[in-house]
C-alpha positions in Angstrom: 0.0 0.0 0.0 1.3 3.8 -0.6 2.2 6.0 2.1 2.8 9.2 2.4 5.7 10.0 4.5 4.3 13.5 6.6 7.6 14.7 6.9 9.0 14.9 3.2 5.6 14.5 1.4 6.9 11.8 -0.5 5.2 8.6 -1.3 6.2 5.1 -1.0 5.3 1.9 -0.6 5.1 -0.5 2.5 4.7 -3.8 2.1 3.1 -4.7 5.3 -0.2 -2.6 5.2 -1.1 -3.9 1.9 -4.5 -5.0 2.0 -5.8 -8.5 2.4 -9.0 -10.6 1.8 -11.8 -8.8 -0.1 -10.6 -5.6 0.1 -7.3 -6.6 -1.3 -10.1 -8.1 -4.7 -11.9 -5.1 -4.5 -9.2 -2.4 -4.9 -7.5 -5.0 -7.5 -10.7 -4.8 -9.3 -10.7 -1.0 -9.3 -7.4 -0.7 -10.1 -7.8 -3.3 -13.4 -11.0 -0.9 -14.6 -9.4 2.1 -14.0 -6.3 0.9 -16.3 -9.1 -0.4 -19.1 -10.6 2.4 -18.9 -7.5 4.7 -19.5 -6.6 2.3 -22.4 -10.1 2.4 -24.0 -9.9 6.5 -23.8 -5.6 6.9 -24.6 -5.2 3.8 -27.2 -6.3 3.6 -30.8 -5.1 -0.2 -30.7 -6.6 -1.7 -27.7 -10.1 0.1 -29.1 -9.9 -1.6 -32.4 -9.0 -5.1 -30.6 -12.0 -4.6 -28.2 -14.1 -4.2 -31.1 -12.9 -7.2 -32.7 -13.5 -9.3 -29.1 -16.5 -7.5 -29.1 -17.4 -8.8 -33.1 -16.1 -12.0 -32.1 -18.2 -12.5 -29.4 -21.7 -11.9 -31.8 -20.3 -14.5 -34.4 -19.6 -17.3 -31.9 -22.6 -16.5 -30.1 -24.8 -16.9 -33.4 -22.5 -19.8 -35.1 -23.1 -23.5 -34.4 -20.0 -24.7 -32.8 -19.1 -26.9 -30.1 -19.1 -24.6 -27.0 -14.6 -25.8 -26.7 -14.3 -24.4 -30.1 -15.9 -21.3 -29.0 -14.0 -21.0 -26.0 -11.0 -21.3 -27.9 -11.9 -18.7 -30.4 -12.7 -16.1 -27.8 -10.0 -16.8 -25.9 -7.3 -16.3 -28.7 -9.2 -12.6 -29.0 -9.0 -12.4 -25.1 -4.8 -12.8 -25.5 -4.9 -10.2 -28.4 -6.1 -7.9 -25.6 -4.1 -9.1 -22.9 -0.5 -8.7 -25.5 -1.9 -4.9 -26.5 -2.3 -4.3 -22.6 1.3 -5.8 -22.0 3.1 -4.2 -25.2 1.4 -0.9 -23.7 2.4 -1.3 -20.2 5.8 -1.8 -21.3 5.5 1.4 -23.5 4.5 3.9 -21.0 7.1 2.5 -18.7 9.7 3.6 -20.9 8.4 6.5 -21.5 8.7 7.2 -17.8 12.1 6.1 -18.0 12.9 8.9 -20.0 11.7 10.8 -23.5 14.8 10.5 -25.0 15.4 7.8 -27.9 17.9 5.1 -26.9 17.9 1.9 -28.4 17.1 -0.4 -25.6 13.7 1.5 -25.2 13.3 1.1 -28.8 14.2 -2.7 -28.7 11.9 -3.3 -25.4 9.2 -1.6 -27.4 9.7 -3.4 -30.5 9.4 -6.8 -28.4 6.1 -5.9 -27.4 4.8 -4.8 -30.1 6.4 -8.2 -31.4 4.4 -10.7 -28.8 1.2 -8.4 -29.7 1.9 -9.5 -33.4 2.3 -13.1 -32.3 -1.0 -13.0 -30.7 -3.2 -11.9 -33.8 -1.0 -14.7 -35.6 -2.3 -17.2 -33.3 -5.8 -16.1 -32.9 -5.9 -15.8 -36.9 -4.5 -19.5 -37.0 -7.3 -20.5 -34.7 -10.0 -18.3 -36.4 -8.8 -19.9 -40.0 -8.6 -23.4 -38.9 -12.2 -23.7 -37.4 -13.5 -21.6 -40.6 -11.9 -24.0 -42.8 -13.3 -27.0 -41.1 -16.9 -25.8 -41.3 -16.7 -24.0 -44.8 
């Protein structure tokens, strides 16, 4: 949990008043919307994969599959997300770092953007496969 040290205003963090039992799932919760939401409103990327979970999600639930093959399906979308969220995560962390261009922050993000790419390979696999076997 953060504290604020009275003295010198700053802020750190002690690792024996972090919060337990529901209210440590409750403030994880608020914490994991309030990061959606920010990627939603700050990233073109994650928008246009949440649409495509969101697309995905009308197809499966109007195509006559076996509820596994769905499953999989929307779960290759779900990893889409969770790679953008990672490959943005890593971003802003350099960023933080520092604004000026060095090559290991361009190589760190360049891998992210990599495993985000590796993702939509293996949802598109996935998607292709079960097309091909119905169609």
């Amino acid at each position: 949990m953060r504290i604020i040290d009275e003295t010198t205003s700053e802020m750190y963090f002690d690792p024996k008043a972090k919060p337990k039992g529901m209210l440590r799932i409750v403030l994880a919760m608020k914490n994991s919307v309030r990061a959606i939401t920010w990627l939603v409103k700050n990233e073109s990327a994650f928008r246009q994969e949440f649409i495509l979970l969101v697309l995905a999600a009308v197809v499966l639930a109007l195509w006559s599959i076996s509820y596994m093959e769905k499953a999989i399906l929307l779960s290759s979308v779900l990893f889409i997300l969770f790679a953008e969220i990672v490959n943005t995560a890593i971003e802003v962390t350099i960023d933080r770092i520092g604004k000026e261009i060095h090559p290991l922050s361009g190589l760190a993000k360049d891998l992210g953007s990599a495993g985000v790419f590796v993702a939509i390979a293996i949802s598109s696999l996935l998607w292709i496969g079960t097309l091909c076997r119905y169609f």
